[in-house]
C-alpha positions as CSV (number, residue, x, y, z in Angstrom):
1,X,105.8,-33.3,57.8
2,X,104.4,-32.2,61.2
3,X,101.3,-30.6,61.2
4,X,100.0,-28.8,64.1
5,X,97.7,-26.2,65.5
6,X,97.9,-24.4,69.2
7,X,96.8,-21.9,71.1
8,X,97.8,-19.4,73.7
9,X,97.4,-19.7,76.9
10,X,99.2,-17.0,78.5
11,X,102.2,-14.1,78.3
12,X,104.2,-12.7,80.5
13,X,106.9,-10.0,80.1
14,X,108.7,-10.5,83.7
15,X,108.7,-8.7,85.8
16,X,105.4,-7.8,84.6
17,X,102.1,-10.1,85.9
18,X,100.9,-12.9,84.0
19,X,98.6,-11.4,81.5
20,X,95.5,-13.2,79.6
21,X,96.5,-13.5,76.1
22,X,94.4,-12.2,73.1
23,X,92.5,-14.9,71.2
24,X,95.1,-17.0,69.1
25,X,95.9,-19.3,66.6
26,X,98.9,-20.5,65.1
27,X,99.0,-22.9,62.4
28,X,102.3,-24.6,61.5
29,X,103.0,-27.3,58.6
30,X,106.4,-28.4,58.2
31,X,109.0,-25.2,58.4
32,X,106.2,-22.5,57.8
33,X,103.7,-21.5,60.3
34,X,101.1,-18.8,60.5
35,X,100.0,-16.8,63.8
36,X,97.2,-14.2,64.3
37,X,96.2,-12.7,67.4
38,X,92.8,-10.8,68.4
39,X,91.7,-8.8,70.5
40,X,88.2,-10.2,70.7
41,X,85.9,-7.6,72.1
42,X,87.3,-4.8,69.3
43,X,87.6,-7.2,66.1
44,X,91.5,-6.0,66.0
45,X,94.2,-7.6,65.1
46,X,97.1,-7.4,68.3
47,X,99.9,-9.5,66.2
48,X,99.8,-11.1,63.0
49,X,103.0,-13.1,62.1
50,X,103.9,-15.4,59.2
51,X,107.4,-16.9,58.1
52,X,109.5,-20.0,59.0
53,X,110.0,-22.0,62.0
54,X,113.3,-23.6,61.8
55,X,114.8,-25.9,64.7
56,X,117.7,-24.9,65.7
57,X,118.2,-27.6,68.7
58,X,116.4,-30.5,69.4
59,X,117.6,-30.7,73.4
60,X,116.9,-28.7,74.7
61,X,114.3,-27.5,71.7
62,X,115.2,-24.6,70.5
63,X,113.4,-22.8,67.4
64,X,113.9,-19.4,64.9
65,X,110.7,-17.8,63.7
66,X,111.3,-15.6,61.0
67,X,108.8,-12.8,60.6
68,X,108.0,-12.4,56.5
69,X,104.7,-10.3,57.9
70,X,104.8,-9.0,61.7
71,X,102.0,-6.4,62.3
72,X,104.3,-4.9,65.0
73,X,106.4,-3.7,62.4
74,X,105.9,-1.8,59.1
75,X,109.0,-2.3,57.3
76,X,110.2,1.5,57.6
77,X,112.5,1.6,60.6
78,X,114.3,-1.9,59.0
79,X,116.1,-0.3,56.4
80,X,114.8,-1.1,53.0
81,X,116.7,-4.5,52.6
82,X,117.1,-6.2,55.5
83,X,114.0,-8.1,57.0
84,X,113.4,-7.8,61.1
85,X,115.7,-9.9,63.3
86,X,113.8,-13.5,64.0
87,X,113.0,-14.4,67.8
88,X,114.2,-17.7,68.9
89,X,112.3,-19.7,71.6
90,X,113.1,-22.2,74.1
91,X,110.5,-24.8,74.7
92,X,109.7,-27.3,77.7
93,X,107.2,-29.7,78.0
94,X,104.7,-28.8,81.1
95,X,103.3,-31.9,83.3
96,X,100.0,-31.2,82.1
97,X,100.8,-31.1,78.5
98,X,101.4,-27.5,77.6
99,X,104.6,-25.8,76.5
100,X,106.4,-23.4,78.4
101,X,108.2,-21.1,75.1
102,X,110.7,-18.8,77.1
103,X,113.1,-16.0,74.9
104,X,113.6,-12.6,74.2
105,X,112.4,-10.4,71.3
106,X,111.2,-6.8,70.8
107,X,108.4,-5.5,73.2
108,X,105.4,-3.7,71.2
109,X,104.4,-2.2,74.2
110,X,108.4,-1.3,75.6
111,X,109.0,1.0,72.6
112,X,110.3,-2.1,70.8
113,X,113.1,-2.6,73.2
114,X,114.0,-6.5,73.6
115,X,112.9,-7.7,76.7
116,X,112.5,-11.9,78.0
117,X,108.9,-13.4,78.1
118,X,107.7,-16.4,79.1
119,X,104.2,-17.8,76.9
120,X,102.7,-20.4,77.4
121,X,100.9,-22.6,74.8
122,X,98.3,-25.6,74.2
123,X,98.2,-27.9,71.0
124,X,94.7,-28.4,69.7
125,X,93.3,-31.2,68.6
126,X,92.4,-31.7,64.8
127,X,88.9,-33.5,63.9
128,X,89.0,-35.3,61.2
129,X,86.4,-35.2,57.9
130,X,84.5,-32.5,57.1
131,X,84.2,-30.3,54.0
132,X,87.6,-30.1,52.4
133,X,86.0,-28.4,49.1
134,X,89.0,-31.0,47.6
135,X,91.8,-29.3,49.0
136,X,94.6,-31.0,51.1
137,X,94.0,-31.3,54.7
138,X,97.0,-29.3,55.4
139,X,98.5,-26.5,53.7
140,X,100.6,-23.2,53.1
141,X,100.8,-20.9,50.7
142,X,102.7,-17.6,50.1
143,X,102.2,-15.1,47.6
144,X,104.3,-15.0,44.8
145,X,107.2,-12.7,44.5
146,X,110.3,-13.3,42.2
147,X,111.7,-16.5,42.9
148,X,109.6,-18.6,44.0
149,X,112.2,-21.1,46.0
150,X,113.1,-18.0,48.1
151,X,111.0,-16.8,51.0
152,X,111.0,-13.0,49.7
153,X,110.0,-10.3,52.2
154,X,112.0,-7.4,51.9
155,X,110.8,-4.7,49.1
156,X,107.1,-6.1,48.3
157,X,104.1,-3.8,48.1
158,X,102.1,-6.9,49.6
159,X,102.4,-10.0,50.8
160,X,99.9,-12.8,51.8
161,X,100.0,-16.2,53.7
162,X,96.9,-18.9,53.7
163,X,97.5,-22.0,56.1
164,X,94.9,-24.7,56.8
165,X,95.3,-27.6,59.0
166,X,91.9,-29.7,59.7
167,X,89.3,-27.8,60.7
168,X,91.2,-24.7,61.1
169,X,92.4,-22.0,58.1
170,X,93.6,-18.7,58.5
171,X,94.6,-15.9,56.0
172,X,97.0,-13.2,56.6
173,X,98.1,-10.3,54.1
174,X,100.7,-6.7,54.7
175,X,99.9,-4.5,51.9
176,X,101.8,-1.1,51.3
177,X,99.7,1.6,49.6
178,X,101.4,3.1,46.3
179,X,102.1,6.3,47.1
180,X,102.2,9.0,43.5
181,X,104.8,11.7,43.4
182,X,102.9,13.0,40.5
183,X,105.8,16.1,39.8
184,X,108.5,13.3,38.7
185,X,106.0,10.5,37.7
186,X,106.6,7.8,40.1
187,X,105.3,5.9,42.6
188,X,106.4,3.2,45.2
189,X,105.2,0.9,47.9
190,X,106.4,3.5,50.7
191,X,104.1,4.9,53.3
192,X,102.1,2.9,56.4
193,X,102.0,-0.8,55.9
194,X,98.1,-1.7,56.2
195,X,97.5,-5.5,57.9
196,X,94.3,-7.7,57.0
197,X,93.2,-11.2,58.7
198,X,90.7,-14.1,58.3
199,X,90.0,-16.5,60.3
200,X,87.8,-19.5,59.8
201,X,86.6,-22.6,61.4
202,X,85.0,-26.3,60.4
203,X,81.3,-26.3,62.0
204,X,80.2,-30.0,61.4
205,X,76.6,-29.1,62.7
206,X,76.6,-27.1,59.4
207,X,78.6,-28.9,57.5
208,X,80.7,-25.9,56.1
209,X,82.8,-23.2,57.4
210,X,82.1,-20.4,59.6
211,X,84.4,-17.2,59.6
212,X,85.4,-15.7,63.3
213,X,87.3,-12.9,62.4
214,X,87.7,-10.5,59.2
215,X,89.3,-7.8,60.1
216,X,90.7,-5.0,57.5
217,X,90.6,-5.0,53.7
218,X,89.6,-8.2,52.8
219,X,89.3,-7.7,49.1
220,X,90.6,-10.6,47.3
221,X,91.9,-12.2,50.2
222,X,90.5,-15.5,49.6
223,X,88.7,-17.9,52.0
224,X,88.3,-21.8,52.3
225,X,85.3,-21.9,49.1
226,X,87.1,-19.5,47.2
227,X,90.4,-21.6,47.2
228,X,88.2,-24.4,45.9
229,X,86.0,-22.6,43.3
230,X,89.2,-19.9,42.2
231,X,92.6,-22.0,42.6
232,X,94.8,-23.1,39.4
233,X,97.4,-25.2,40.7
234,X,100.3,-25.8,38.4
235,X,103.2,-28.0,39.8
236,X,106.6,-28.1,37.9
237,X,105.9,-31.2,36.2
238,X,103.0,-29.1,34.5
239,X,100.1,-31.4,36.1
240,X,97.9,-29.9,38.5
241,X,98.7,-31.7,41.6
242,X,99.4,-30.3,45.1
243,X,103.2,-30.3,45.5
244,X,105.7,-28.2,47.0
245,X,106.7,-25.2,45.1
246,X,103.6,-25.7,43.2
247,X,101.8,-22.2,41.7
248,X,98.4,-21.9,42.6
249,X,96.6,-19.0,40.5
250,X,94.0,-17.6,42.4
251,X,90.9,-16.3,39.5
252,X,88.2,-13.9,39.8
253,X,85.0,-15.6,40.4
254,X,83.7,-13.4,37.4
255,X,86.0,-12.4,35.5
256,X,88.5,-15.0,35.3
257,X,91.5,-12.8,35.8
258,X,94.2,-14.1,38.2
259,X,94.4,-12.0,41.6
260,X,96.9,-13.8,42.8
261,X,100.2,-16.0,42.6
262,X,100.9,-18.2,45.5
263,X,104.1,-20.9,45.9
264,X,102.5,-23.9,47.8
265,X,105.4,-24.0,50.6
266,X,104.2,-27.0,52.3
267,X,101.4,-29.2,52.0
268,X,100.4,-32.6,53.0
């Protein structure tokens, strides 16, 4: 299972200049990957993404991202059961090691009109050790929905991602509010789709891990020590080993209550 970790180096929307790209991380183990992007001098997110990578060529390499959360997009103008149209890249190896990732997908700041772009990206390097609280070195997890062999993204109130890989872990979650219609008695998952993002990192000079960025509403969206100190894992054989498709329950700290359901969707 390939396990890597990259940055961006820079976007371009041609014609438009070459632009510095926000601070980013992506995350990818096996076919699942996880992506956030900050604007660093106002703590905001610009583009939080989480889904599946699948290769759809090999030469010249070719991949579909699908977009299970994409903070460019609440869900409303999709229709209610039909998930966003996934962007497929083009990627070439650059002489000094980077990858070029050429394609077209909807522009943000173009009204959401699909335009080509050319990005530019650079694989980081993984250190090895440091605190793993016992978890495996390289993970993702999505939160639970009804079947959990199905990526499900279409009709959730929220939705969360956690990915670790070496010294690097990031957690991702798209939450609609409930909104009451208290004349019939109901109430649903419609209305504006709020995004929330952690980033951390491995500091060996502390020996622990140091959040960068958490941005949003945070509340129970765990971190590195609470997966250690709150995770249940439950695998299909009933044991509690790290496997694919496992359940990890996430408990209160206090309480004991589970806060959340993830499907381990690929681990190593």
């Amino acid at each position: 299972m390939t396990v890597r970790v990259s940055t961006l180096i820079s976007v371009q929307w041609p014609p438009e200049p070459v632009e510095t790209p926000p601070d980013t991380l992506v995350i990818s183990v096996g076919k699942y990957y996880v992506d956030l992007r900050i604007f660093s001098d106002t703590q905001t997110i610009s583009w939080a993404l989480a889904g599946q990578r699948i290769i759809v060529s090999e030469d010249p390499l070719r991949i579909k991202f699908t977009h299970c959360i994409n903070s460019h997009h609440n869900g409303s103008d999709l229709g209610e059961n039909r998930m966003e149209t996934p962007d497929v890249g083009e990627f070439t190896k650059l002489p000094n090691g980077d990858d070029l990732e050429i394609g077209e997908m909807p522009a943000s700041h173009r009204g959401g009109e699909v335009y080509p772009y050319r990005e530019i990206w650079r694989e980081i390097k993984l250190e090895q050790g440091g605190d793993t609280y016992g978890l495996p070195t390289a993970f993702v997890l999505e939160s639970a929905d009804d079947d959990p062999q199905e990526l499900i993204c279409e009709n959730v109130t929220a939705k969360s991602f956690y990915a670790r890989a070496g010294n690097f872990f990031l957690a991702l979650r798209k939450k609609k509010p409930n909104i009451e219609d208290r004349e019939n008695g109901i109430s649903s998952g419609r209305g504006p789709v709020n995004f929330s993002a952690i980033r951390q990192e491995y500091n060996a000079d502390i020996n622990g891990w140091v959040t960068k960025y958490s941005i949003g509403n945070v509340e129970n969206l765990f971190k590195m020590s609470d997966l250690a100190q709150s995770a249940v894992v439950e695998n299909v054989e009933g044991d509690s080993s790290w496997e694919l498709n496992s359940r990890v329950m996430m408990k209160g700290a206090y309480d004991g209550a589970i806060k959340e359901t993830c499907i381990v969707r690929a681990v190593i």
